[in-house]
N, C-alpha and C positions, 0 to 999 in steps of 0.2 A: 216250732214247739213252744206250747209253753211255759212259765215258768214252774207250775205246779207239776208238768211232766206226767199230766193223769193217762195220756196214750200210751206211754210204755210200763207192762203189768210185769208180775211175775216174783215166785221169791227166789229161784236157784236160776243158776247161769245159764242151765239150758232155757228154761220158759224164758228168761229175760231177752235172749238170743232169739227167740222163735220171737216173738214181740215186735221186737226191732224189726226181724226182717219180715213181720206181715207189713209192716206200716210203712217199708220200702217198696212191696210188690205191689202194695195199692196205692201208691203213689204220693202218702203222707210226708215222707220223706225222700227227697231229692237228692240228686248226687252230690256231693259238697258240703251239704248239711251236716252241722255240728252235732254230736249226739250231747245229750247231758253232763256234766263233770261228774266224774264218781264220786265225789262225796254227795251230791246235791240228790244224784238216783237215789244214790243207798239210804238217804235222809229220807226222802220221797215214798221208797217203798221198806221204808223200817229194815232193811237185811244190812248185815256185815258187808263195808266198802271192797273186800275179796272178791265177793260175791260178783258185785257190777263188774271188777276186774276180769275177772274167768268169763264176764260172758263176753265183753270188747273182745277176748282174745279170739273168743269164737267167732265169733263176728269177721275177726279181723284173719286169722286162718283160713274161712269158708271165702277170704275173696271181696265181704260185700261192706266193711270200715277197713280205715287205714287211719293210723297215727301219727299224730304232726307236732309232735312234742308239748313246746306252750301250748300249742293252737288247740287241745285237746283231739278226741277222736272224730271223725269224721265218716258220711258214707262214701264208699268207697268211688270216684269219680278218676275213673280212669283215661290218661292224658291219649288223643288221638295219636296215631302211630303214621308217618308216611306209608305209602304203597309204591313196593318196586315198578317199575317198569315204563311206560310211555306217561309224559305229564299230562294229568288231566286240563280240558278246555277251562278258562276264563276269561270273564268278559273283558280284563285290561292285558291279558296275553295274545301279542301280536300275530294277525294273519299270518306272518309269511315265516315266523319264529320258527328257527330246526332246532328239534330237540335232542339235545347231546347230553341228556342224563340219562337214557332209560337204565342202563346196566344190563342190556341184552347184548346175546350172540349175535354174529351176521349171522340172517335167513341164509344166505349163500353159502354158508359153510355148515349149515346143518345137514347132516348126510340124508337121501332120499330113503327112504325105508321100503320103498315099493318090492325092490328084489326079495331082501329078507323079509317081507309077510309071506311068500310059500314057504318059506324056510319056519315060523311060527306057525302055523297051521298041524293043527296032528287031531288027536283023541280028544273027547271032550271032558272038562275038568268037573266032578259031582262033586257032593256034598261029602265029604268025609275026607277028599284026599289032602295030600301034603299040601302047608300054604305056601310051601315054598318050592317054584320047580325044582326035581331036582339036578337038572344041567347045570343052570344058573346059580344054584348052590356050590355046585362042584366047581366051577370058575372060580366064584367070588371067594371060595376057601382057597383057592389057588393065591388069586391077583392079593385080595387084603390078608389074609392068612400070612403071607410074605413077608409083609409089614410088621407085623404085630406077633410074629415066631419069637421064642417057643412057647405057646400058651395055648391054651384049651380054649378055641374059638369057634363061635356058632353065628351064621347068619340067618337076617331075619329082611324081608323085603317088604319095604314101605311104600306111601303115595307119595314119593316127594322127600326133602328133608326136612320141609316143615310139617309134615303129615309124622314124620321118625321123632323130631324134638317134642310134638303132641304127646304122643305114645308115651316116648323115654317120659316126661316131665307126669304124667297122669298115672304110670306105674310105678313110679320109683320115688314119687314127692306125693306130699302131703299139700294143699292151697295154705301159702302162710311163709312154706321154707324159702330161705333165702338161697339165692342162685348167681353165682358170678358171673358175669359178660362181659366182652370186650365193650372198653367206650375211647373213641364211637363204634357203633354196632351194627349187624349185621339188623335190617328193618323187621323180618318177619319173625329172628328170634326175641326182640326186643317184645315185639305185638305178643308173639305165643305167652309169654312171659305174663303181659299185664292182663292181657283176658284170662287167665289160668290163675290170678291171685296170686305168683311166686314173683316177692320183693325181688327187684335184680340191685345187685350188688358190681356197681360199676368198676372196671379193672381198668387201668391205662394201659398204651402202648407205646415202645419206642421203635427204632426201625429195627430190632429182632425180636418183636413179638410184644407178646404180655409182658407186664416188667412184674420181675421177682418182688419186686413190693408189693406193688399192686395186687398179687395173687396172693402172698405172705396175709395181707392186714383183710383183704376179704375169709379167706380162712377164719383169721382170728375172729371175725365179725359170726361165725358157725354158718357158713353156707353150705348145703346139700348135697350141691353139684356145680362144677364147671363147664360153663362152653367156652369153647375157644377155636377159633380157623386156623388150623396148622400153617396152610399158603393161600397166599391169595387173595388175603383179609376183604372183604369189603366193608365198606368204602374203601380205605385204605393201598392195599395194593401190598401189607406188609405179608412177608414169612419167618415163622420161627424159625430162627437160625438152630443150627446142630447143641452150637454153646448153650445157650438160651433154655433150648427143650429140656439138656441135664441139672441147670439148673433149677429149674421147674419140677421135675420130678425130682427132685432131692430136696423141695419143699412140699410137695405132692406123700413124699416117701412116711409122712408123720400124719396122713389124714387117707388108708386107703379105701375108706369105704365112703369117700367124699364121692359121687358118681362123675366121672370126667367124661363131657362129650364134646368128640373134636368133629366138627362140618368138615369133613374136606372137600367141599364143591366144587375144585376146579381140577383137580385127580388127574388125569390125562391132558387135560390142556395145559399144564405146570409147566413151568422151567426150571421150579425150584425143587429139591430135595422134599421128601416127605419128614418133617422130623416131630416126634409124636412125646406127648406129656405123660401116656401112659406108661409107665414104669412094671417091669416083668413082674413086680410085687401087687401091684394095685388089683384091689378087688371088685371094681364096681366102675366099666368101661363102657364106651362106647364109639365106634369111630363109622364114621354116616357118611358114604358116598355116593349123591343123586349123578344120573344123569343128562339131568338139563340143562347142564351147557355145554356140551356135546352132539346130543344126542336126540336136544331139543326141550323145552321149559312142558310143553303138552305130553310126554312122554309119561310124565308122574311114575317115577319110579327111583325110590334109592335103594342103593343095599346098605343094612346095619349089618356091622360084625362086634360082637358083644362076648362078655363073660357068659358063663354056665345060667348064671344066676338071673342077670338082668335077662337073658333073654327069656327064660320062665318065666317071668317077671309081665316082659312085651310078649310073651306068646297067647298070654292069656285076654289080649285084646285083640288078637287077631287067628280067628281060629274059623276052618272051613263052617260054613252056614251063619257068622255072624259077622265077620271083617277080615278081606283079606283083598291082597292087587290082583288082579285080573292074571291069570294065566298067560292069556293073551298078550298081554304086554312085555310080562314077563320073558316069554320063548322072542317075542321082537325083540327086545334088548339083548338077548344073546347072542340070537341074529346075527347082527349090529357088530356087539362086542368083539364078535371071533370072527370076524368078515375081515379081508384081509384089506379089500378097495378101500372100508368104511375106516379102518385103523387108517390107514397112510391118508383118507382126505383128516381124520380127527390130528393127526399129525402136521399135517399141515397149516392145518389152522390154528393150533398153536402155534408158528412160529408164525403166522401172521397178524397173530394179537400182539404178541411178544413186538415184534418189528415196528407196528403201526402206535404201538405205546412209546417206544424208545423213540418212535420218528417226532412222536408232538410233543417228548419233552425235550427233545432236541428246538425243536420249534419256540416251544416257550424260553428256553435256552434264549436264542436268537432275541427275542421280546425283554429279557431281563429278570426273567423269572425262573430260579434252579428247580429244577423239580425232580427227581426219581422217578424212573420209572414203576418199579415195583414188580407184581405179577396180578394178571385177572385180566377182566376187561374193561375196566373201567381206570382215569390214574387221577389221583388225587393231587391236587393242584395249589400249593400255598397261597395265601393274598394278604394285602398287608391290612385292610379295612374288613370289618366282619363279615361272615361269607353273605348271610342273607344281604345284607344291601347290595356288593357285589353280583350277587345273582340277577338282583333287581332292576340293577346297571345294565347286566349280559343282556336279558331281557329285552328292554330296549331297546338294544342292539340288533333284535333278533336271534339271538341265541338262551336254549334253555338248557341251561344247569343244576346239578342238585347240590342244595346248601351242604355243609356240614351240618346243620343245625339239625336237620331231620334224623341225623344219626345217632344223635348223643340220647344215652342211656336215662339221664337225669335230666326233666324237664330244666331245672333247677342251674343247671353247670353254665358256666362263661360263655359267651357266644362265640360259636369254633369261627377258627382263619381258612379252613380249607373247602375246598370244593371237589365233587365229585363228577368226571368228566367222559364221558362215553365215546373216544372219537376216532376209534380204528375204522369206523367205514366211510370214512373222510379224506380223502384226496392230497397230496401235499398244500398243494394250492386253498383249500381249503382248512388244514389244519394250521398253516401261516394266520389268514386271516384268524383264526377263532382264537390265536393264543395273541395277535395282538389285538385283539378286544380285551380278552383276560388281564391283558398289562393294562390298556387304558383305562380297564373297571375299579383294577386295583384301589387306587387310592385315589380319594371323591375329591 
């Protein structure tokens, strides 16, 4: 851009905003790229310095600038996000490397679905009907209704909980609001987040969850809405304790129209308590239970159970003939649900997450290294050297792990010590070895 700034026209906030972002979509200006100093605009095009202000903001609301204090504004150049699941190929990633990060289920304990598809088979679902079956409604006001008693609660059924956090964040925010998150965080809420334009507003953790600071000074920062993983955190492995969650809602109790949405992703495979931030007063809830790690990640199916309000809110983007989940999937997963074989193997399989976590921090134990086990499938591992080089070490070694680093909230923040460790389908014999690589990686 040059110094005269004759590419960008306009005398009120809107036209100066439309400006800007023609000369982004054709390509004049790049991701990164400083926009002008407000004074030097409004000198530029003779308007009141307000003027350029209100259109940044626009700008900066719609997603497409972001503000870097001294550094002035900038177009919006949004930081790449890790992707869950199997490490992609590279050319210095070893042939024979197993990779112990994805943060999946065993294939082996995902229940077969074969029986229960005659059991989903019925009537064909047209245009106009309910987008919610309504069996699978009657359940899930049963199972989460339980939870979250006494209060007026409505479900709503999504693709997924990244498909539910879409929704929630598209009908209930504005591109611009600020949005609290765990850090480190859960990868695909962090991604919805930055492609959606909603600043996240990083929260810490200790091992009973969100720490009441951390939720206190994001508040005070005016955030929108809350996510938060009741159990199970990932990365992490943490659960809000019972204590913890009353503290939280009685810092929650002063903001209830802040929208609180809690993942509970791991729902039935738990060993932990459910213990929820939503407080019987709060107006503007959400508590999102996929699925896929149960029932399988391809299943794309969570239930929301929400207020009156938000789910008006979410109904309105999922309505017969424009967006709704498949029927068919729907009467599968109830299937499933109320199957008595498919409950006692989902049972079982958590206690062999449970078991196969505690066996390899028992293991790293042995190695020199304390670790928790936690809850989930994945255990989070301390090191004494920062995790990425560490990993780089594992590597190596033949073993792939995920940094912490790919978790963290804020490109910006310290480089984390911990690692995230996938290793319940792992052998004793094999879970010996991989924790004493971990200790030899530790420290270079």
């Amino acid at each position: 851009m040059s110094e005269s700034y004759d590419a960008i026209s306009g005398s009120t906030a809107a036209e100066i905003a439309a400006s800007v972002r023609a000369l982004i979509e054709r390509g004049s200006l790049a991701p990164g790229d400083a926009l002008p100093p407000v004074r030097a605009l409004a000198e530029s095009l003779g308007i009141n310095r307000n003027t350029v202000v209100a259109a940044y903001r626009q700008l900066a609301s719609s997603g497409m600038a972001a503000g870097h204090g001294r550094a002035g504004t900038r177009v919006a150049s949004p930081d790449p996000v890790a992707q869950e699941g199997f490490a992609q190929r590279s050319p210095d990633r070893p042939a024979h490397a197993r990779d112990v990060g994805t943060g999946n289920p065993d294939p082996a304990l995902i229940p077969d679905p074969s029986r229960a598809l005659a059991r989903a088979a019925g009537r064909p679902v047209l245009y106009g009907s309910p987008v919610v079956d309504p069996g699978l409604e009657e359940w899930a006001l049963d199972v989460l209704g339980a939870d979250l008693a006494p209060r007026d609660v409505r479900i709503t059924v999504t693709g997924g909980a990244s498909d539910a956090l879409d929704r929630l964040f598209t009908a209930m925010l504005t591109p611009g609001d600020r949005v609290a998150i765990e850090d480190p965080g859960f990868l695909t809420g962090i991604h919805t987040l930055r492609i959606g334009g909603y600043p996240a507003v990083p929260v810490p953790l200790d091992e009973e969850g969100i720490t009441v600071e951390g939720l206190r000074a994001a508040l005070e920062q005016g955030v929108r809405a809350v996510v938060c993983t009741p159990r199970a955190h990932n990365p992490t492995g943490v659960s809000i304790t019972p204590r913890r969650a009353a503290q939280l809602r009685e810092v929650l109790a002063d903001h209830p129209y802040v929208l609180v949405i809690e993942d509970d992703h791991f729902s039935l495979l738990s060993t932990r308590p459910y213990a929820s931030l939503i407080g019987a007063d709060h107006e503007r809830w959400a508590l999102v239970r996929s699925v896929s790690k149960f029932l399988g990640p391809d299943m794309s199916v969570a239930l929301v159970a929400t207020d009156p309000r938000t789910a008006e809110r979410l109904g309105m983007r999922l309505r017969p003939g424009i967006a709704w989940v498949s029927h068919l999937l729907q009467r599968l997963a109830l299937a499933m649900l109320t199957d008595d074989e498919t409950r006692a193997g989902i049972a079982a399989a958590a206690e062999h997450y449970a078991e196969r976590n505690a066996a390899f921090c028992a293991a790293l134990e042995r190695h020199g290294i304390a670790c928790a086990p936690g809850d989930g499938l994945s255990v989070w591992v301390p090191v004494a050297d920062p995790a990425d080089e560490v990993a780089g070490r594992l590597a190596e070694r033949g073993w792939i792990v995920r940094s912490g680093d790919e978790f963290r909230v804020s490109p910006d923040a310290p480089p984390s010590h911990g690692l995230r460790v996938t290793a319940h389908e792992l052998d004793d014999d094999e879970q010996d070895a991989l924790a004493g690589a971990i200790a030899d990686s530790s420290h270079g």
